[in-house]
N, C-alpha and C positions, 0 to 999 in steps of 0.2 A: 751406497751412493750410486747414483743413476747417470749414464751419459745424457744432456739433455736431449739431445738429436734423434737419438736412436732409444733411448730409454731400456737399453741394456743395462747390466749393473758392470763399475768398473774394476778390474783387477785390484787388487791388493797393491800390490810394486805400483803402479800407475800412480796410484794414490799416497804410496809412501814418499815416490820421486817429487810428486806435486808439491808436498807436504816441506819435502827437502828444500825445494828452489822457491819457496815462501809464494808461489801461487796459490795453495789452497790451503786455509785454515782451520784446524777442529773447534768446535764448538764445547765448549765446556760450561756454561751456563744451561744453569737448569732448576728446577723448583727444590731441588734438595742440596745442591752444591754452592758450599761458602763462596764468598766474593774472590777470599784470597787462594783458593783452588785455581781460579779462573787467571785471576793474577801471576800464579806462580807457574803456569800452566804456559801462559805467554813469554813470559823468561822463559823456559826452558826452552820453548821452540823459536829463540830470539837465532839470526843466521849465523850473525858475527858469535864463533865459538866465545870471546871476549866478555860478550854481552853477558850469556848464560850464566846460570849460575853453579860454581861447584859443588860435586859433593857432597864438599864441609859443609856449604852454604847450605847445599838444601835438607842437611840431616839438620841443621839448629834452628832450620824455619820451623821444620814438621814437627821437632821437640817443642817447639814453644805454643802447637796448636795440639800437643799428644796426641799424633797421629800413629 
């Protein structure tokens, strides 16, 4: 990813911070990736830890897609 100003590419950490304080979000849509990839993808980067889902949760989602 590119700053758009300068069209430098940005740090790593920059982009993890971003990521963290739910200004910038990853894209997981794509011609080869399930809907529910994209969905469970969202939960997990949900801010409220609350929101998110556990563990448990996400080992018995990925069991039920035999991933």
């Amino acid at each position: 990813m590119r700053h758009p100003q300068t069209g430098k590419s940005l740090a790593q950490h920059y982009l993890l911070g971003e990521v963290r304080e739910g200004r910038l979000r990853p894209s997981f849509v794509g011609v080869n990736v399930p809907v529910w990839v994209n969905d469970l993808a969202i939960q997990c980067l949900a801010l409220v830890e609350e929101d998110r889902p556990t563990a448990l949760q996400l080992s018995s989602i990925l069991n039920q897609f035999k991933v």
